[in-house]
C-alpha positions as CSV (number, residue, x, y, z in Angstrom):
1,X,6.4,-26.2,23.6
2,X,9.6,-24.1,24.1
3,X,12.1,-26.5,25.5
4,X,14.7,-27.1,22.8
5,X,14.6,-31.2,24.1
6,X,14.3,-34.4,22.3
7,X,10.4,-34.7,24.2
8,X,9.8,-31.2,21.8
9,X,11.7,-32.6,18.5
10,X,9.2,-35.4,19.0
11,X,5.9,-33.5,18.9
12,X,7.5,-31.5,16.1
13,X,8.6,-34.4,14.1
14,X,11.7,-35.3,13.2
15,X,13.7,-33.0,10.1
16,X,10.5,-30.3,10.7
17,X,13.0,-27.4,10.6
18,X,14.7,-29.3,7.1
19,X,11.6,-29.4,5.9
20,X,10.2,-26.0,5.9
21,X,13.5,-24.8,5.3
22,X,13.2,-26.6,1.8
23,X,9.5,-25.8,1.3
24,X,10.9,-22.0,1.3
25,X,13.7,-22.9,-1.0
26,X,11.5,-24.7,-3.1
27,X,8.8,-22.4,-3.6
28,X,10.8,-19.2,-4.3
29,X,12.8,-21.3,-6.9
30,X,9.3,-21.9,-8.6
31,X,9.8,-20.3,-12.1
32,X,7.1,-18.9,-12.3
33,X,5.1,-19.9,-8.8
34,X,1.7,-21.7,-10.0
35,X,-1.1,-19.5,-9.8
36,X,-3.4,-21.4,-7.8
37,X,-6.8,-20.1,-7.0
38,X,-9.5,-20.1,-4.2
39,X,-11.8,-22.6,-2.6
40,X,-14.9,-22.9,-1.2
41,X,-15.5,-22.8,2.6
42,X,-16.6,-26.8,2.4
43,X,-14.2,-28.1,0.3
44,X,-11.6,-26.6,2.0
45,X,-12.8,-28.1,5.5
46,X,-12.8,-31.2,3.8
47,X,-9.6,-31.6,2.2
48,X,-8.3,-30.1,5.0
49,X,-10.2,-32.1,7.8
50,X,-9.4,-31.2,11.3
51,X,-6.4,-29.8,12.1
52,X,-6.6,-28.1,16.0
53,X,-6.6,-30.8,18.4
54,X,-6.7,-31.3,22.1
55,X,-2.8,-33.1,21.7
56,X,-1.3,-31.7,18.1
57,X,-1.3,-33.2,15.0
58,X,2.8,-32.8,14.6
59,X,4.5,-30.4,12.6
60,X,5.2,-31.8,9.9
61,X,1.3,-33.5,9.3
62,X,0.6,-29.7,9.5
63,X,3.1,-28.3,7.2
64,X,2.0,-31.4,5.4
65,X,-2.0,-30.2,5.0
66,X,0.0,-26.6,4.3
67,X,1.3,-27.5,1.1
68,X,-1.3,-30.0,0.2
69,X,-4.3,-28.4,0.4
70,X,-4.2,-24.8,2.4
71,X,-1.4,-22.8,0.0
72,X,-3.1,-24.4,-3.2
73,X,-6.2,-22.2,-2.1
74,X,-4.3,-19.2,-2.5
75,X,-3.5,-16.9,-5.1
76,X,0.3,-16.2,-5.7
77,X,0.2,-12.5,-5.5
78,X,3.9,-12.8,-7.3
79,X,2.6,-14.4,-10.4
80,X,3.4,-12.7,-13.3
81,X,0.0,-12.8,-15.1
82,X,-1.4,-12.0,-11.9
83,X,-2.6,-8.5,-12.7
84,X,-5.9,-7.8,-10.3
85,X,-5.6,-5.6,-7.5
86,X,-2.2,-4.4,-6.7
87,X,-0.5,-7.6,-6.5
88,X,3.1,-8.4,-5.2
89,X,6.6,-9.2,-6.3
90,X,9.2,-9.6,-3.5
91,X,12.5,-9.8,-4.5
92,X,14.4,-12.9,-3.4
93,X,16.2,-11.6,-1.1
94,X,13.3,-9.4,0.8
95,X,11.7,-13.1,0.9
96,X,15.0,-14.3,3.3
97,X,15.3,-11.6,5.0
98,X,11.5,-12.0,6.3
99,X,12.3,-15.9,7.5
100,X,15.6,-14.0,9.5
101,X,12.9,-11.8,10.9
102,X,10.6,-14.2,12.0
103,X,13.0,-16.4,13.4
104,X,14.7,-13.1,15.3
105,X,12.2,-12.0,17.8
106,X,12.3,-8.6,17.6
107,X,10.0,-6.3,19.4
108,X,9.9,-2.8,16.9
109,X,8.4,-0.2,18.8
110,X,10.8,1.0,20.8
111,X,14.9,2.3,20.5
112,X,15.6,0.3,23.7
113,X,14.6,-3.1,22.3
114,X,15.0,-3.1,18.8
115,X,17.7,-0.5,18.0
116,X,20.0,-1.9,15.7
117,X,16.8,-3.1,13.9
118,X,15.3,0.2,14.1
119,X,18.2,2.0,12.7
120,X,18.1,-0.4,9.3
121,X,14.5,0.7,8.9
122,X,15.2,4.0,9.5
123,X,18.3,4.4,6.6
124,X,15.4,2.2,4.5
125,X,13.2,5.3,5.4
126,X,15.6,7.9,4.7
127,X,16.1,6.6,1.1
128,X,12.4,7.5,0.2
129,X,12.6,10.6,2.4
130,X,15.3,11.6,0.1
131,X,13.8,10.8,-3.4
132,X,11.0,12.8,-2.1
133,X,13.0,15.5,-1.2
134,X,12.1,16.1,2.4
135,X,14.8,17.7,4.9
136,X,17.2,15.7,7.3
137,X,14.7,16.1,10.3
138,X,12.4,13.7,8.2
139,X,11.6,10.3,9.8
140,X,8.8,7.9,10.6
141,X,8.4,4.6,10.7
142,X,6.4,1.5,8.8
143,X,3.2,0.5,9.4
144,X,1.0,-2.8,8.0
145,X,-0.4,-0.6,5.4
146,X,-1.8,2.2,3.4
147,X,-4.8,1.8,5.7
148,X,-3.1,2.5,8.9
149,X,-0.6,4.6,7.5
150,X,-3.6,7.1,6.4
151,X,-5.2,7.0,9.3
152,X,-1.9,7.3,11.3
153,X,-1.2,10.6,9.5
154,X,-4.5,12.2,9.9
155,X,-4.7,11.8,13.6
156,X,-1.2,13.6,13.5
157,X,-3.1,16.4,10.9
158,X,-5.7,16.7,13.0
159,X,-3.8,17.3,16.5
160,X,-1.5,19.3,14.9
161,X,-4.9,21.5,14.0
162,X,-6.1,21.3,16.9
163,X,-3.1,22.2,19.2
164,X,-2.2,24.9,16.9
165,X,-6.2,26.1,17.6
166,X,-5.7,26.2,21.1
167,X,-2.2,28.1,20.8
168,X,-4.0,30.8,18.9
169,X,-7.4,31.3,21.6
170,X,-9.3,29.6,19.1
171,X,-12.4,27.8,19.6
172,X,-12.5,24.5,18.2
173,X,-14.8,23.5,15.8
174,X,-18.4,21.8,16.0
175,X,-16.9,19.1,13.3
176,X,-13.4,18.3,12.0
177,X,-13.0,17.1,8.1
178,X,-10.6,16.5,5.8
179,X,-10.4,16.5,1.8
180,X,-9.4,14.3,-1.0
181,X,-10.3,14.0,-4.7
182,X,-12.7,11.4,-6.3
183,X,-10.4,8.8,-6.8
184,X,-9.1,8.7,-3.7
185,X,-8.5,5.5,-1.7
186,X,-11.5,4.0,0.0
187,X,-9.1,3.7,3.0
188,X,-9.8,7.0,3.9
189,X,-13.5,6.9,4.3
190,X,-12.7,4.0,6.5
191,X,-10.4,6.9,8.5
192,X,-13.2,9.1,8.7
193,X,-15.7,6.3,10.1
194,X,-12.9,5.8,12.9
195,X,-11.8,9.6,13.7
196,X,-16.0,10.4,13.5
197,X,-14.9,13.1,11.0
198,X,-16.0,14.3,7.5
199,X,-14.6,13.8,4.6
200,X,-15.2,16.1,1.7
201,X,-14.5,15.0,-1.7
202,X,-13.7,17.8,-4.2
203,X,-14.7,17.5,-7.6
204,X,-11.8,16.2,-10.0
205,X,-10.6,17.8,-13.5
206,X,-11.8,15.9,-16.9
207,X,-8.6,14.0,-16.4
208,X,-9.4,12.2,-12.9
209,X,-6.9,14.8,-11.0
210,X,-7.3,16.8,-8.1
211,X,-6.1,20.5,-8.8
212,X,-4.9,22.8,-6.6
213,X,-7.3,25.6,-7.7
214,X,-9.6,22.9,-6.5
215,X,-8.2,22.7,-3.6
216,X,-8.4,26.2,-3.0
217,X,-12.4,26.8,-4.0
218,X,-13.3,24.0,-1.7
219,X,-11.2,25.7,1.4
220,X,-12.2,28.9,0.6
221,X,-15.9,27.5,0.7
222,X,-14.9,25.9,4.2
223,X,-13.8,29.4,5.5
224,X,-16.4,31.1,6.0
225,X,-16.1,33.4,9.3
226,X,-19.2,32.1,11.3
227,X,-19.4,35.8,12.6
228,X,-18.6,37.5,9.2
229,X,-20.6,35.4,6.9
230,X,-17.3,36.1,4.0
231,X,-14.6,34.1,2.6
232,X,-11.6,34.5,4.7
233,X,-8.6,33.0,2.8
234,X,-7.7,31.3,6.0
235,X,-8.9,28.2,7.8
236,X,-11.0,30.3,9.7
237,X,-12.6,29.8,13.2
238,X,-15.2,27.0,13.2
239,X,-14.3,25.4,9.7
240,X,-12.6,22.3,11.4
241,X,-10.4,21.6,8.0
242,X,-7.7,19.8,8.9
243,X,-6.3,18.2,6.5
244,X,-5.9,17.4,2.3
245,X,-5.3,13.7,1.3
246,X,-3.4,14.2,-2.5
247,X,-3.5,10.8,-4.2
248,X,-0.1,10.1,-5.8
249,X,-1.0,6.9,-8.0
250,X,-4.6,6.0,-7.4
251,X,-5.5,2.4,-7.5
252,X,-7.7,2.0,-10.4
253,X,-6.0,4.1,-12.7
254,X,-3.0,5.2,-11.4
255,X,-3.8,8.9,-11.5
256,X,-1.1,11.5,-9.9
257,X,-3.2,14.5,-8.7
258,X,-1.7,18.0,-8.8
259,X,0.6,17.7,-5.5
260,X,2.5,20.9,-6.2
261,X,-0.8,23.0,-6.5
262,X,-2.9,21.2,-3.9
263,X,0.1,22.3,-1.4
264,X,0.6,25.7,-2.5
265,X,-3.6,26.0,-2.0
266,X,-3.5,24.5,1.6
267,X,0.0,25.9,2.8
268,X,-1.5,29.0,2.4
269,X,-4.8,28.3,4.2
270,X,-2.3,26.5,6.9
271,X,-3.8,22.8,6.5
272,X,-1.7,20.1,6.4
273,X,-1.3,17.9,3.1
274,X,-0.9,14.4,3.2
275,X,0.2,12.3,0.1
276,X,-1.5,8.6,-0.2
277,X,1.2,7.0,-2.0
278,X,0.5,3.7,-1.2
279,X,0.6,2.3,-5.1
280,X,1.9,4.8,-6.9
281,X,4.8,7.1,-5.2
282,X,7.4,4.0,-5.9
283,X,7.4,5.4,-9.3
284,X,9.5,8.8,-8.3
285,X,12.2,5.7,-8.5
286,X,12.2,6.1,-11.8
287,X,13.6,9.3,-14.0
288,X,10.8,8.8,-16.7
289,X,7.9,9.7,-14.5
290,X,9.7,11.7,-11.4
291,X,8.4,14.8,-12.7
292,X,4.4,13.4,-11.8
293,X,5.7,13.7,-8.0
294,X,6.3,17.4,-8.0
295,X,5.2,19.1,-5.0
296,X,5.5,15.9,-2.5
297,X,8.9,17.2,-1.0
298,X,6.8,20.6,0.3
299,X,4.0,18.1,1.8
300,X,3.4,17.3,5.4
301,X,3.6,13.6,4.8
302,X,2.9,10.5,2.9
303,X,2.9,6.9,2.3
304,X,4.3,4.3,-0.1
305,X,4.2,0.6,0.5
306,X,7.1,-1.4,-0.3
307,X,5.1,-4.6,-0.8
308,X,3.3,-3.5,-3.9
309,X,6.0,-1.1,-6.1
310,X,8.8,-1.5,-4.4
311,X,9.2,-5.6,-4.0
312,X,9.0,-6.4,-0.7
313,X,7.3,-8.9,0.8
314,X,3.2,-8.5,2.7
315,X,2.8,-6.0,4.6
316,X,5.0,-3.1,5.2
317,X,3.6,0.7,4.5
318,X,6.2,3.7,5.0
319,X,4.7,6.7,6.5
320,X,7.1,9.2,6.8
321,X,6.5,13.0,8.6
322,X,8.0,16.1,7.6
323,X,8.5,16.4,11.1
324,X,8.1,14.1,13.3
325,X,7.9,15.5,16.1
326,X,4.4,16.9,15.8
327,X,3.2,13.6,14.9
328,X,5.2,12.2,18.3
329,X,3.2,14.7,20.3
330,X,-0.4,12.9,19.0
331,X,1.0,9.2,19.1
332,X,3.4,8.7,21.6
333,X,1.3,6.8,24.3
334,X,2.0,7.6,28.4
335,X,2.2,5.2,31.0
336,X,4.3,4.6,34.1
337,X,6.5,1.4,32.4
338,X,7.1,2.9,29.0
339,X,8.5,6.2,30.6
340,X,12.1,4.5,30.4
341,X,11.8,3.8,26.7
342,X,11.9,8.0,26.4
343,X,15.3,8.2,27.5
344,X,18.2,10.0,25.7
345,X,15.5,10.9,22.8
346,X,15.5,7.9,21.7
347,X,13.8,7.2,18.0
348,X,10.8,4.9,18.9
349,X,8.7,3.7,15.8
350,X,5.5,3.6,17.6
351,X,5.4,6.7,18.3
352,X,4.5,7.9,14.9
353,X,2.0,5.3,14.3
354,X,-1.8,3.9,15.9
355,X,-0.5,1.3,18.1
356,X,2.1,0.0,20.4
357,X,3.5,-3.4,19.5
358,X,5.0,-3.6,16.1
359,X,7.0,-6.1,14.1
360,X,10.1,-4.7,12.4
361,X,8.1,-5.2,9.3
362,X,10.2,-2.8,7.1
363,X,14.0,-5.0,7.3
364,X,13.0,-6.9,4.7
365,X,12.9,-4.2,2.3
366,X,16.1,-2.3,4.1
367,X,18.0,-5.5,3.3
368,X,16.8,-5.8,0.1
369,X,17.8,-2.2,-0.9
370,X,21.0,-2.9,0.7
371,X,21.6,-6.4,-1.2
372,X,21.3,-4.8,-4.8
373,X,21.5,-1.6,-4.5
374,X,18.8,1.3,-4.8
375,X,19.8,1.8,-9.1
376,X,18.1,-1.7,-9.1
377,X,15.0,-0.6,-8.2
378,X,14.6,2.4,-10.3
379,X,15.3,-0.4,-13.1
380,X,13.1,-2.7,-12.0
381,X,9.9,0.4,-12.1
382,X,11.1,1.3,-15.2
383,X,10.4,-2.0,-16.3
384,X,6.7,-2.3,-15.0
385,X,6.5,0.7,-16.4
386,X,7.3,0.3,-20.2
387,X,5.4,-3.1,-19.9
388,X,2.3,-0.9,-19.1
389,X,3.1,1.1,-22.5
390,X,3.6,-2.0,-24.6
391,X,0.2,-3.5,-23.3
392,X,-1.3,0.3,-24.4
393,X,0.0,-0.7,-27.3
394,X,-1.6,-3.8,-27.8
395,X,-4.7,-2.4,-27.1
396,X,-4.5,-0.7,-29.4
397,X,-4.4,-3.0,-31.8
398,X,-7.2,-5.3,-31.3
399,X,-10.5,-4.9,-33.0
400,X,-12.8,-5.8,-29.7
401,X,-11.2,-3.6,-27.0
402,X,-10.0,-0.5,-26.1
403,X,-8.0,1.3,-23.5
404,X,-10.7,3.6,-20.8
405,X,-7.8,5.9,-20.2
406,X,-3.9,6.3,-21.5
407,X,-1.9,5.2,-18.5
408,X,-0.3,7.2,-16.7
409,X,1.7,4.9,-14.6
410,X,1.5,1.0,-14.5
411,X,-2.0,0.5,-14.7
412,X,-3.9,-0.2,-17.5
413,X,-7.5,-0.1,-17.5
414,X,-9.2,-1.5,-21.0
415,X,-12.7,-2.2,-21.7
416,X,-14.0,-4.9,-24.3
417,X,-16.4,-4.0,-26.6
418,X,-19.5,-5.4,-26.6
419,X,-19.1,-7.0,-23.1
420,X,-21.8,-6.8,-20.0
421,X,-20.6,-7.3,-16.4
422,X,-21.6,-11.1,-16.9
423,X,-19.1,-11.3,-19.8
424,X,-16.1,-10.1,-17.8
425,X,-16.9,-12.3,-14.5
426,X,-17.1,-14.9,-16.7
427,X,-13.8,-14.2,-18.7
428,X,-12.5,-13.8,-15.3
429,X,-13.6,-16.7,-13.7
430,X,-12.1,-18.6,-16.5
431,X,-8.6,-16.9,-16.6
432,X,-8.5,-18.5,-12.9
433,X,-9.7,-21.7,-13.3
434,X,-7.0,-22.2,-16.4
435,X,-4.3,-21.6,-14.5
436,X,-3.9,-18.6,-16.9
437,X,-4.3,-15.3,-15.2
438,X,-5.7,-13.6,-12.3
439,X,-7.3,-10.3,-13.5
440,X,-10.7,-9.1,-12.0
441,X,-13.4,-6.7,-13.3
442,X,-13.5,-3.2,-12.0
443,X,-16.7,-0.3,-12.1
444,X,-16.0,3.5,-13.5
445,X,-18.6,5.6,-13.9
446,X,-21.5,2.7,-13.5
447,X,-19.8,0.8,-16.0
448,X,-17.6,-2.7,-15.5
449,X,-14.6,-3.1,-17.3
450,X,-10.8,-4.5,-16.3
451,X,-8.0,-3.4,-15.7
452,X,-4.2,-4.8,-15.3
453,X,-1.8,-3.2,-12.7
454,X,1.5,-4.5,-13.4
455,X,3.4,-4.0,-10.4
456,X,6.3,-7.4,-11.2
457,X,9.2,-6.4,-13.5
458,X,8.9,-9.9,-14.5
459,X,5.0,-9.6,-16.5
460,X,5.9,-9.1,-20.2
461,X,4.1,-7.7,-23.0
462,X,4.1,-11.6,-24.3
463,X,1.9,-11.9,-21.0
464,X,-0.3,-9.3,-21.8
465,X,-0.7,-10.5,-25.0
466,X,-1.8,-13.7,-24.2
467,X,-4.5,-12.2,-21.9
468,X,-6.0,-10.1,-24.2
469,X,-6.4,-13.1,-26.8
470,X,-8.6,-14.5,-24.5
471,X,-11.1,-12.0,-24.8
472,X,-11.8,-12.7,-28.5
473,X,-14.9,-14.0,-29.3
474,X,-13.7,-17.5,-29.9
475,X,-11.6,-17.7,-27.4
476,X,-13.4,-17.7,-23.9
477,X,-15.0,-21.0,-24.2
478,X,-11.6,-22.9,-24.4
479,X,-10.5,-21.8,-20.9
């Protein structure tokens, strides 16, 4: 299996590496990729028949069944009607640079292994620490996603609390929790599940946000002395707060909570504040909506993930400290053979992260920055983001719908009058199976509507347009 010989070329087949080298070129030279769709588990096994066998079916029979059958049961996340979730839209040259990758073998946990690769992630992380506006001490490293990246930062939160407990002669508490705001990411409950903490969620303003004079009650609330009985001011004894999660660009409606006051609230009560950027803090790339992000420089840290807002390819989340060093002191794991990869203070990415072994998941997007340059990118959010106005616009305009919500970044969430959750499955449904669009139903407040998060400079307002005509009375049944 590893000897470059002719016996190897043989099981491979001959011109395998010609072959997937073209099936890349061809597919990013798709203009636009076909949407494809999904398939059920039978059909699929099927088509597919049996491909893990006792002697190989060959390479190219494999990459064969891969283009056939397997990718044509997925959904291209780069599409540019594809509008459900938080989709994707890698730039070409993020999409090379992740072939280079593969075909490097590069461990990414460690300074002693990967170093020159660790350094280009690094200046890729120092570019976000900037727009941000945390100091030169900043650093961190990227994860697989917002969900580890949360988690990641809230163990740091937490032994950061607890250490600076002990320091003090301070018991520690019965339970630990942290805080977020309604719309937070479901991620975090998942966090809480893992660290067996609580997680408190403080009631929003009428606009979705979470306020710092929110912030404040609910800590206040959480600090009372147990001996006393009163309100503090302080994260008293016994509280176990260790942590607030501000959302900067929630997923179903883009929301940007009130960083600036939910960190003067908790500075002052000495909790940490975290910043789940995963969707939304790419747009602080872009002039028109920089001013939302106030407050994140003063935070403790955050997240953004280049493979949704910022164009690189599945899956690479930035989590970046304030300092790192308090988060080294609750990741950095000890054994006998990884002593000699602390040497010289050397910058090792997993220490700032749950887990050892990493891929260097984040050159992609350093060499895509470094290919066209990080003005490009602004451009390219500004772009998602007046298409998000112009489909607000159309909206607007149409008789049978109506926007839930004015947009506040590139997410537009619209309902259609007249519609039960049936009606939008079914609209759904049918976008797919057309070949049309991929846009899903969503659920606010007990009710279903949709929503479209345009995250690919390339969707258009002609796009939008020719999503919402489908929802007119006459027009589902044709799709």
């Amino acid at each position: 299996m590893h000897r470059p010989d002719a016996a190897i070329f043989d099981v491979l087949g001959p011109g395998l590496e010609e072959a997937v080298v073209d099936y890349a070129r061809a597919r990013m030279n798709l203009d636009p990729a076909p949407l494809d769709g999904t398939a059920a588990p039978a059909e699929l096994a099927r088509q597919a028949g049996r491909t893990i066998t006792p002697d190989g079916v060959g390479g190219l029979a494999a990459l064969r069944v891969f283009d056939e059958v397997l990718s044509r049961a997925c959904i291209s996340a780069d599409h540019p009607r594809n509008l459900a979730f938080i989709p994707a839209a890698p730039t070409r040259a993020s999409i090379l640079f992740d072939l280079v990758v593969g075909a490097s073998s590069i461990y990414g946990g460690s300074w002693l292994e990967g170093s020159g690769a660790v350094h280009a992630e690094n200046e890729a992380l120092r570019w976000l620490s900037d727009l941000v506006g945390f100091p030169p001490r900043a650093g961190g490293t990227f994860v697989q996603g917002g969900t580890v990246g949360n988690l990641s930062a809230l163990v740091a939160a937490r032994h950061a609390a607890r250490a600076r407990r002990v320091a003090l002669g301070l018991p520690l508490p019965a339970r630990w929790c942290f805080l977020c705001g309604a719309e937070a990411h479901s991620s975090l409950r998942q966090a809480a599940e893992v660290m067996d903490v609580d997680l408190v969620f403080v009631p929003a303003d009428g606009g979705g946000r979470l306020t710092g004079a929110a912030v404040a009650a609910a800590l206040d609330a959480h600090s009372l002395d147990p001996v006393e009985g009163a309100a503090t001011g302080r994260n008293a004894p016994g509280t176990g707060v260790f942590a607030v999660v501000a959302t900067a660009g929630s997923t179903q409606f883009g929301i940007v909570d009130d960083i600036r006051g939910i960190v003067d609230a908790a500075h002052a009560r000495d909790v940490w504040v975290h910043v789940d950027g995963a969707y939304g803090l790419a747009g602080i790339a872009s002039p028109s909506v920089r001013h939302l992000f106030a407050g994140v420089g003063a935070t403790d840290s955050f997240i953004v993930d280049p493979h949704k807002w910022l164009f690189a390819p599945f899956d690479a989340c930035a989590l970046v400290y304030r300092d790192p060093a308090t988060a080294r002191l609750a990741h950095a794991q000890q054994a006998g053979y990884l002593e000699v990869l602390d040497r010289d203070s050397a910058w090792n990415p997993s220490d700032y992260q749950i887990g050892l072994s990493r891929r260097v998941r984040g050159l992609p997007f350093w060499f895509s920055l470094a290919t066209y340059g990080t003005q490009a990118y602004g451009r390219a959010v500004e772009r998602c983001l007046a298409t998000a106005r112009a489909a607000a616009d159309l909206v607007r305009e149409l008789p049978y719908a109506e926007l839930v919500r004015e947009p506040e970044l590139s997410i537009v969430v619209l309902r259609r009058l007249g519609w039960s959750p049936p009606d939008y499955h079914r609209w759904s449904e049918c976008l797919l199976r057309s070949g049309l669009a991929f846009v899903t139903p969503t659920v606010h407040n007990g009710e279903t509507v949709t929503r479209f998060a345009i995250v690919n400079p390339r969707t258009t307002s002609d796009d939008v347009r020719r999503i919402l005509a489908t929802m007119a009375d006459d027009a589902l049944p044709t799709y």
